[in-house]
C-alpha positions in Angstrom: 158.4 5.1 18.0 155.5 7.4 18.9 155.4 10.4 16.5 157.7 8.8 13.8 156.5 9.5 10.6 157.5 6.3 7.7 159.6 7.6 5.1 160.8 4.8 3.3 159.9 0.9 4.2 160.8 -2.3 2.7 160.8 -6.0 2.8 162.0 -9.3 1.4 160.6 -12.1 2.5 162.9 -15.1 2.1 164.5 -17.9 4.0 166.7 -18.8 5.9 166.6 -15.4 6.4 164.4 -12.2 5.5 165.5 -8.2 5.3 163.7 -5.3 6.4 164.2 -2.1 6.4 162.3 1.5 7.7 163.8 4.9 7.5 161.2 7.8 9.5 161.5 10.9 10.8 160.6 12.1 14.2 161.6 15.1 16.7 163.4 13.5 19.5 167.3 13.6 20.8 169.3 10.7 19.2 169.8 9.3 22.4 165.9 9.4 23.4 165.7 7.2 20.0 168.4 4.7 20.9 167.2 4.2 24.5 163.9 3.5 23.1 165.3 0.9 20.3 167.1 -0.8 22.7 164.4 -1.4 25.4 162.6 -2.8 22.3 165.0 -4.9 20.9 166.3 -6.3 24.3 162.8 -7.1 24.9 162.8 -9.0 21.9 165.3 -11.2 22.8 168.3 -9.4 20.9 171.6 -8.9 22.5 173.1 -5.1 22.6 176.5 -5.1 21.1 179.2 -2.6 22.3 179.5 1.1 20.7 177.0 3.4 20.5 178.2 5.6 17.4 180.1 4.6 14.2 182.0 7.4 12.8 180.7 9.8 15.3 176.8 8.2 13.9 174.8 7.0 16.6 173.8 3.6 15.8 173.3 0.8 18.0 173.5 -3.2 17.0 171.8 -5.7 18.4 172.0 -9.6 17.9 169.8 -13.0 18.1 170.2 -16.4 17.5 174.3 -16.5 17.7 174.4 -13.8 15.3 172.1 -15.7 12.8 169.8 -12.3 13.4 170.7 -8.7 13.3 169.4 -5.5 13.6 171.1 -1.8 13.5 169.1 1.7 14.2 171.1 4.5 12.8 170.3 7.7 13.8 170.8 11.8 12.2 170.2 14.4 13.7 169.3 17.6 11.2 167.9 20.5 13.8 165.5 19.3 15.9 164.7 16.7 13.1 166.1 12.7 14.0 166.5 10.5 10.7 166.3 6.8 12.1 167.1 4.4 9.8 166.8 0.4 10.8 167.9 -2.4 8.5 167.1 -6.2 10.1 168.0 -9.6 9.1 165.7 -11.9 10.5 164.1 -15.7 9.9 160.5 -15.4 9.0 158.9 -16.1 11.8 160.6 -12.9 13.7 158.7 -10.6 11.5 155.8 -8.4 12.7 
């Protein structure tokens, strides 16, 4: 997302299926940073599961492949600061 700044990023290649994950920090409403996760992830193919918050978190989960892939952005807000956190599960050839 446009003025994110990395954090924390890691990756593990692997098959059948291979983990990333990226925690950054940007200023932008929770719900600015879901919106644009999901317009990203829907464009990817992924499928938007129900709930937009766990425990009162947002986080949004999206799904590929009959659930074979996942994805989940997680999001804290701390001021005006926005922690995003996304972990993926993904074959190989998804990753970017």
């Amino acid at each position: 997302m446009k003025g994110a700044e990395v954090q924390t990023s890691s990756l593990q290649r692997s098959t059948p299926i291979s983990v990333a994950s990226l925690t950054a920090t940007l200023t932008a409403k929770p719900a600015d940073v879901l919106a644009y996760y999901t317009k990203v992830y829907l464009g990817q193919s992924f499928t938007a599961l129900p709930g937009d918050s766990v425990d009162g978190t947002p986080t949004k989960t999206f799904v590929r492949d009959a659930g074979k892939e996942s994805v989940v952005v997680g999001v804290v807000q701390t001021g005006s600061t926005a922690t995003v956190t996304i972990g993926a599960n993904v074959v190989p050839a998804s990753l970017k």
